[in-house]
NUPAPA-829577 format. One line per 8 residues: number of its first residue (from 1); for each residue x, y, z of C-alpha. Coordinates in steps of 0.05 Angstrom, whole numbers. Each point is the difference from the previous one (the first is absolute). Last residue first. Layout:
NUM> X,Y,Z | ...
***
This chain:
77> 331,1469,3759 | 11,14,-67 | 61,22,13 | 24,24,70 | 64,23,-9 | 21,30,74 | -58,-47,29 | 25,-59,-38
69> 7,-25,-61 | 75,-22,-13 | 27,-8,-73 | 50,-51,-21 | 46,-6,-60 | 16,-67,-4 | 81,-9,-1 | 63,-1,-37
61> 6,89,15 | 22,21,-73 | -41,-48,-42 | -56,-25,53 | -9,62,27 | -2,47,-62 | -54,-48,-33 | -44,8,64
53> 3,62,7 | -8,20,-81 | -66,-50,15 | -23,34,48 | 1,70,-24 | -33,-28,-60 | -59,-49,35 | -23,56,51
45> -63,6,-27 | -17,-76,-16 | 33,-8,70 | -43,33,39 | -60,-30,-33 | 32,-75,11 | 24,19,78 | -71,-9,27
37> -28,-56,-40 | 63,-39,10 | -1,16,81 | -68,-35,-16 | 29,-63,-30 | 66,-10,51 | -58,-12,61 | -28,57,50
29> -31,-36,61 | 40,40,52 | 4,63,-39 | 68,23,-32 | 6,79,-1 | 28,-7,76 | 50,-58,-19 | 32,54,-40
21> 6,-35,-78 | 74,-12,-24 | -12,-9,-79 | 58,-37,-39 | 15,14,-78 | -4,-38,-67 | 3,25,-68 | -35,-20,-51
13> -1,33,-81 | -26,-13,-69 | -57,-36,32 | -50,47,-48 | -31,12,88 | 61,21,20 | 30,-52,56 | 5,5,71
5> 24,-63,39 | -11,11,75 | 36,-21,63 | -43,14,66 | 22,19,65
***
């Protein structure tokens, strides 16, 4: 699981969220820095959606929004 700070890149906005990674995407030697590398593309695209998410879980929900990649929602893994 990692917790991530995403913020635009004027820093007008952040909003943080948690990521739940399948142990099976996760290599042995894989380290926080290269699941970076992996999830930064994805989430330059999905920035938007994730960010109206995340917003709408912390105000009406009181906690981190959280997405899951796994084999259902694989990612960009």
């Amino acid at each position: 699981m990692l917790t991530l700070a995403l913020e635009r890149a004027d820093g007008v906005e952040r909003v943080v969220l948690r990521c739940r990674i399948a142990a099976a995407f996760i290599p042995n030697e894989t380290d926080a820095t290269e699941l970076l590398a992996r999830l930064k593309p994805w989430f330059e695209r999905e920035f938007e959606q994730t960010r109206e998410a995340a917003l709408k879980s912390i105000r009406s929900e009181r906690r981190l929004h959280e997405i899951v990649f796994d084999r259902a929602h694989p990612g960009p893994f």
